[in-house]
C-alpha positions in Angstrom: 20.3 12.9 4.8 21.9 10.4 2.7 21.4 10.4 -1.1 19.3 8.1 -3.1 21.2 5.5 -5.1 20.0 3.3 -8.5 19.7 -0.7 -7.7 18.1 -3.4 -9.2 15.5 -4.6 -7.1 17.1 -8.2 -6.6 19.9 -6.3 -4.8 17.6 -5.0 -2.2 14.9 -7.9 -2.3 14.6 -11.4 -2.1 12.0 -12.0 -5.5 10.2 -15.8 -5.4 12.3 -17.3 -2.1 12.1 -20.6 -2.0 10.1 -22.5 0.6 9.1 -26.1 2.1 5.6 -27.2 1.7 4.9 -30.8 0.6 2.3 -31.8 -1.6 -1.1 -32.6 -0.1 -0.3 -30.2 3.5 -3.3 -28.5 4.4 -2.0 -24.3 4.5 -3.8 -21.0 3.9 -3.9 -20.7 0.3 -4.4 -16.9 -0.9 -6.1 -17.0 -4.3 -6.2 -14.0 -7.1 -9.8 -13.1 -6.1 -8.9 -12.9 -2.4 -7.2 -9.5 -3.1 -8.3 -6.9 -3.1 -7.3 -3.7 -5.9 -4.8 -1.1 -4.0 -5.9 -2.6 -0.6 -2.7 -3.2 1.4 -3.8 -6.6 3.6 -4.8 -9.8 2.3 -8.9 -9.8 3.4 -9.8 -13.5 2.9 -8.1 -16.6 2.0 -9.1 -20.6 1.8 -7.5 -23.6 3.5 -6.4 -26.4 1.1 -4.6 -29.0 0.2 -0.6 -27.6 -1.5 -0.7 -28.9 -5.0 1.6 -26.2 -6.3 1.9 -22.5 -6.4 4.0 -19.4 -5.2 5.1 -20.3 -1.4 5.2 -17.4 0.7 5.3 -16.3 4.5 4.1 -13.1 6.5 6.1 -9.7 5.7 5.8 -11.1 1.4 4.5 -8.6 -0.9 2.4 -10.5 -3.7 2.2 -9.2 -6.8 -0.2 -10.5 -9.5 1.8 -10.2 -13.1 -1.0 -11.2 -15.4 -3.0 -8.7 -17.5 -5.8 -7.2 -16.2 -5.0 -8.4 -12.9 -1.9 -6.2 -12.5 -3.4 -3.4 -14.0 -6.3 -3.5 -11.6 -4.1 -3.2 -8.8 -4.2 -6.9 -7.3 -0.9 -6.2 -4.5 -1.4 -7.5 -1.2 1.1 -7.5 1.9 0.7 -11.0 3.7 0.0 -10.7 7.3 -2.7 -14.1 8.2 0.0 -16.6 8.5 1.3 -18.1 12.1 5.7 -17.5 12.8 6.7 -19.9 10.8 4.0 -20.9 8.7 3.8 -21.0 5.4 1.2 -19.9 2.9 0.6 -20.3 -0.8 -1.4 -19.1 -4.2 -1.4 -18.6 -8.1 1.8 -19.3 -9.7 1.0 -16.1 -11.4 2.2 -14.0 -8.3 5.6 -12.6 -8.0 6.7 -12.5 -4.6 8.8 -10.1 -2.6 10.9 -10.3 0.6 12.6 -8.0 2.4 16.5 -8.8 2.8 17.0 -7.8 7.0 19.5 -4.5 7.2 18.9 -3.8 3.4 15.1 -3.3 3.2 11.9 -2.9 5.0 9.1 -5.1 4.0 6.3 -2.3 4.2 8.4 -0.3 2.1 8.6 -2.8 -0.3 4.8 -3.5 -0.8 4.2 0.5 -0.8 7.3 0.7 -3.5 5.0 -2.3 -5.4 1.7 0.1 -6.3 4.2 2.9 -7.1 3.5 3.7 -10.9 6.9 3.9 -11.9 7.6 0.3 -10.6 4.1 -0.7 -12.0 4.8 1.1 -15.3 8.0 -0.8 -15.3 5.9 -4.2 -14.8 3.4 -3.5 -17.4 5.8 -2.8 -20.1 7.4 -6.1 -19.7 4.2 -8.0 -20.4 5.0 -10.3 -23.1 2.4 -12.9 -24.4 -1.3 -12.9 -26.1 -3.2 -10.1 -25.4 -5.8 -12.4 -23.7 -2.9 -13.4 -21.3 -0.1 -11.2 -20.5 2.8 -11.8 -18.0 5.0 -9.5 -16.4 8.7 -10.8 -17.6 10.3 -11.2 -13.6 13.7 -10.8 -14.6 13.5 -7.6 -16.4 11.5 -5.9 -13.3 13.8 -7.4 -10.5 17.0 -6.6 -12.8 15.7 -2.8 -13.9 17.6 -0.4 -11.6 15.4 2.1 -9.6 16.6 5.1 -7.3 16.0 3.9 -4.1 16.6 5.2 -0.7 18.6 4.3 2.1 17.1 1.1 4.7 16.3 4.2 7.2 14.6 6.5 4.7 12.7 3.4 3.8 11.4 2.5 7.2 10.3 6.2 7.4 8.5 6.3 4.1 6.8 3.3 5.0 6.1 4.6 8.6 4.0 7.5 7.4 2.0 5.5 4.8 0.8 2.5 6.9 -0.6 5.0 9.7 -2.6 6.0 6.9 -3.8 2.8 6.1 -3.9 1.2 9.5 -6.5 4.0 10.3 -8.4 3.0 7.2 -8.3 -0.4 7.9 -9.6 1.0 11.5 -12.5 2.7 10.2 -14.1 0.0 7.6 -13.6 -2.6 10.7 -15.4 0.1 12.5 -18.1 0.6 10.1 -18.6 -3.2 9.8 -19.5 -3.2 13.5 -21.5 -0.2 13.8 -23.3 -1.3 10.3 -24.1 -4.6 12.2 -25.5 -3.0 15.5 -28.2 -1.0 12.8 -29.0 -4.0 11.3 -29.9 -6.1 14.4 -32.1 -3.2 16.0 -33.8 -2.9 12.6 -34.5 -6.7 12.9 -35.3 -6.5 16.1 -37.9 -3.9 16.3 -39.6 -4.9 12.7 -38.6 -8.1 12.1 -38.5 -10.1 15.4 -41.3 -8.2 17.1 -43.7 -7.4 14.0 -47.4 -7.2 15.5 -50.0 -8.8 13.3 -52.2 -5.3 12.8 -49.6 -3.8 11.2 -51.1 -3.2 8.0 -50.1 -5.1 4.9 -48.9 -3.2 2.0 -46.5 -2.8 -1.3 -43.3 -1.4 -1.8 -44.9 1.8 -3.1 -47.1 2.3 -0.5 -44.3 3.2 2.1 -41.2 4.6 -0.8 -41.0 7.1 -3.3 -38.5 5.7 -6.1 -37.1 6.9 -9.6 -35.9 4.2 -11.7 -32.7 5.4 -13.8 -32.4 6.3 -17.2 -28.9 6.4 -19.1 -28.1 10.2 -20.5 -26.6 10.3 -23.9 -23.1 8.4 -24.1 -21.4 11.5 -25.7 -22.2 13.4 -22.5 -20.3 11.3 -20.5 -16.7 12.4 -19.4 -13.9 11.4 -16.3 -13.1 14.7 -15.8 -15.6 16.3 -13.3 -17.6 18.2 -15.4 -21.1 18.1 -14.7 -23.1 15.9 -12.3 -21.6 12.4 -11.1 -23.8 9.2 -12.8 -24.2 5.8 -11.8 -24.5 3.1 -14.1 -24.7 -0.1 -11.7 -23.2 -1.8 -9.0 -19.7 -1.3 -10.4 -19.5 1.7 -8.7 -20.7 0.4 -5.2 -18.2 0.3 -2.4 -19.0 -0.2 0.9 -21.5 2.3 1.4 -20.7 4.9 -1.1 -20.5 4.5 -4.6 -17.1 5.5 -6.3 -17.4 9.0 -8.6 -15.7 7.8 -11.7 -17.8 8.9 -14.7 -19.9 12.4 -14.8 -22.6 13.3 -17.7 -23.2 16.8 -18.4 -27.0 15.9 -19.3 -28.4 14.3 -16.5 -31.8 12.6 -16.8 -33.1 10.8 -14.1 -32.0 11.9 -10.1 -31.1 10.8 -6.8 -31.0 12.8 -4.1 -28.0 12.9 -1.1 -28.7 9.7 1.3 -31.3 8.2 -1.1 -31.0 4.3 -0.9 -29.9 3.0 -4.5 -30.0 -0.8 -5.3 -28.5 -2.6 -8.7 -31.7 -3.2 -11.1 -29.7 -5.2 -13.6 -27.6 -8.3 -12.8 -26.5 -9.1 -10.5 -29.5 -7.6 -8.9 -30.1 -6.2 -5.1 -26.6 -4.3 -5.0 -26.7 -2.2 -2.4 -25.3 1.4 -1.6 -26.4 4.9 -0.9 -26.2 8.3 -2.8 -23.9 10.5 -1.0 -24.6 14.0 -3.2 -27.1 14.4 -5.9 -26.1 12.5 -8.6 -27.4 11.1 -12.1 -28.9 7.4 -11.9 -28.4 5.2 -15.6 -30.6 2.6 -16.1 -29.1 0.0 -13.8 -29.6 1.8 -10.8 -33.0 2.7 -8.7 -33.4 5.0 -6.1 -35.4 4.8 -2.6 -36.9 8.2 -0.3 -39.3 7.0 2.6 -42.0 8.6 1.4 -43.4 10.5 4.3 -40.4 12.2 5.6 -36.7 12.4 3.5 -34.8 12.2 6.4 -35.9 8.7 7.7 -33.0 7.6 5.2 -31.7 4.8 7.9 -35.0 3.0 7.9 -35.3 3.4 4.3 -31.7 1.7 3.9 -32.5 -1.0 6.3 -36.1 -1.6 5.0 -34.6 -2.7 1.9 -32.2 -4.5 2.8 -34.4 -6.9 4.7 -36.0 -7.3 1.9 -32.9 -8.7 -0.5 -34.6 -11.7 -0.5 -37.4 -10.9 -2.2 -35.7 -8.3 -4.9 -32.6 -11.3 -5.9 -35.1 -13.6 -6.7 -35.2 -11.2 -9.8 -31.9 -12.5 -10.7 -33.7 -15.4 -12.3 -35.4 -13.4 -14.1 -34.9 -12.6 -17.9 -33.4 -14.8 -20.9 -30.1 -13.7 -20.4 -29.6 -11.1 -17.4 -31.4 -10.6 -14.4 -33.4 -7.5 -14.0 -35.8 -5.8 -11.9 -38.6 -3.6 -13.7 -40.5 -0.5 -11.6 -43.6 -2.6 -11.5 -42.0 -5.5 -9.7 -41.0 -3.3 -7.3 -44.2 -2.1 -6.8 -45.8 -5.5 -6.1 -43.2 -6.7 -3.9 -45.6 -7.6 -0.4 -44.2 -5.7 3.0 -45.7 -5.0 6.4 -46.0 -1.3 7.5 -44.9 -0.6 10.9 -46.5 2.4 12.6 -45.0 6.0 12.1 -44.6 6.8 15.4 -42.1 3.4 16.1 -40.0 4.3 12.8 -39.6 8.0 14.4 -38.3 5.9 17.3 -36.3 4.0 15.6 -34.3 6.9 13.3 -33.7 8.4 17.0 -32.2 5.3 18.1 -30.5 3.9 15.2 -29.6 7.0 13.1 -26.7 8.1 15.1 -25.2 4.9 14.7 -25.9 4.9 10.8 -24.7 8.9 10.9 -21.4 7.5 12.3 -20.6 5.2 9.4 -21.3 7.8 6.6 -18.7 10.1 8.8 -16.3 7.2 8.7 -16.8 6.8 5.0 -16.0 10.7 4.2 -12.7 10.1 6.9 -11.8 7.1 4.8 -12.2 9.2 1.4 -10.2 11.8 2.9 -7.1 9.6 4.1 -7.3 7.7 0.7 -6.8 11.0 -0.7 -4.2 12.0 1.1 -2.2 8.4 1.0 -2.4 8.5 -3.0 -0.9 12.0 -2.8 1.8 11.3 -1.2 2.5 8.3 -1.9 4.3 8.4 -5.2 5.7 12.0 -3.9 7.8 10.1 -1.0 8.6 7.0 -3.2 10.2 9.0 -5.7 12.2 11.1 -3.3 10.2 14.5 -4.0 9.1 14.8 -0.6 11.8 13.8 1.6 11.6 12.6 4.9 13.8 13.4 8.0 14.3 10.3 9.3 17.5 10.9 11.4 15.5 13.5 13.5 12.9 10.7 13.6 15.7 8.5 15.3 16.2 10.5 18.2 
């Protein structure tokens, strides 16, 4: 295999091409909060008028170089535009293009979140500490060991099937998330009887509201028992483990509902191990049988409505006390159709959470490897690839 060589990136890459778009055309405009932190594809854009900008078309790497937005990982690949067409967004993107024969244009986003090009980035921030920009020319004219056009198109081979079957699976969940959610309306919503008793909260959910453990307990290490302060650790489903206390206080249980009780509140997720709740967070348990933890998820999330109004609430922040979740009104559907309904919709819900742990799993395993192959630790056999 051939050896790695030191270039500047400018040698390898074409860094803010220029482009035609006259003032006033209508294009896809990608702004700052459209991407998404170390998520390779651009998930939402607007279409407006060009007033000015970074210009760029499909196959460009964007890469935020303003503080914290950098730091927080705001690099997107651009694949929404038409052949041809041509997109724009914050002049505060650096943008990246592969030069044909000399590099590949997944590498180059993949070589974008690698630390040692981000490190590089980040210590050529020059300006207030408020507002920080990357210096272009000293990242585009540092010189990096770099592999050969093949070995590229192999490294970024092995790292987009990762993420293409990520990508596959939170499309996935979105679907299968969607067919819960319409039964659940269906069967309790759109065909409620009118002797269904009338109840509270309380009368059909056990919950704990959180309490924050000791801020010298906390730690990023592992130790202990993971804690959630709020809905800045929801994802998707799942929240992300990121702080642990060693003196829990108050507990959820695995597949316990949890919702955001301080602003913004109604954030949604659900406890996927025993875990330590602060005071931001509240946790749900259908009260006459744990397992019946789809209906509990899907019970209050029909009732969002009703628990953001909350968000008014306060002088300052929104928040959502124990006792207004008690009083909060709700019609009580019969045992005997929820069982029905956990048999029908449960599998469907059960599917998702397996998707979730997939998706933890090939994160894992992407992050791993990632800087491993981009720094030519692991090495890839691309010329056996070929044939």
């Amino acid at each position: 295999m051939r050896e790695w060589k030191e270039m500047a990136l400018e040698e390898i890459a074409f860094i803010n091409p220029s482009e035609s778009l006259p003032k006033g055309t209508m294009a896809k405009k990608v702004a700052m909060t459209d991407i998404q932190p170390f998520t390779k594809k651009v998930t939402t854009f607007s279409i407006e008028p060009y007033n000015g900008g970074m210009k760029f078309r499909n196959g460009d790497t964007l890469v935020a170089r303003i503080t914290p937005c950098l730091e927080n990982g705001k690099t997107a690949y651009v694949d929404i535009l038409d052949d041809g067409e041509v997109g724009f967004g914050s002049t505060e993107y650096i943008v990246i293009r592969e030069q044909p024969e000399i590099s590949d244009k997944h590498f180059l986003y993949y070589f974008s979140i690698f630390s040692e090009f981000r490190d590089v980035a980040i210590q050529s921030m020059t300006g207030s500490s408020g507002r920080q920009r990357v210096q272009t020319e000293v990242v585009t004219n540092h010189r990096f060991l770099l592999p050969s056009p093949p070995e590229q198109c192999a490294i970024a081979s092995i790292l987009s099937s990762l993420d293409d079957k990520i990508d596959l699976l939170h499309r996935q969940n979105k679907t299968l998330e969607a067919m819960a959610e319409t039964l659940f309306r269906q069967w309790f919503v759109e065909e409620a009887q009118e002797n269904w008793e009338e109840g509270v909260l309380s009368d059909e959910f056990d919950f704990t509201m959180g309490q924050s453990p000791p801020g010298n307990t906390f730690n990023e290490e592992g130790i202990g028992m993971p804690m959630f302060q709020g809905n800045a650790d929801f994802g998707f489903r799942f929240p992300a483990q990121r702080v642990y206390t060693t003196e829990p206080t108050r507990f959820a249980k695995a597949n316990d509902t949890l919702i955001s009780v301080r602003a913004p509140v109604g954030a949604q997720n659900m406890a996927d191990t025993e875990c330590c709740i602060g005071r931001g967070v509240a946790a749900f348990r259908y009260k006459h049988k744990s397992s019946y933890y789809t209906y509990t998820y899907f019970k209050l999330r029909s009732l969002m409505r009703e628990i953001t109004m909350f968000n008014d609430e306060g002088t300052v922040f929104g928040s959502i006390s124990k006792t207004d979740f008690q009083k909060i009104a709700t019609m009580i559907p019969p045992v005997s159709l929820i069982k029905k309904f956990e048999e029908t919709a449960s599998p469907i819900n059960d599917k998702v959470i397996a998707n979730c742990v997939q998706i933890k799993s090939l994160e894992t395993l992407r992050d791993t490897l990632l800087p491993k192959l981009m720094s030519g630790e692991v090495r890839v056999d691309y010329e056996r690839q070929d044939h």
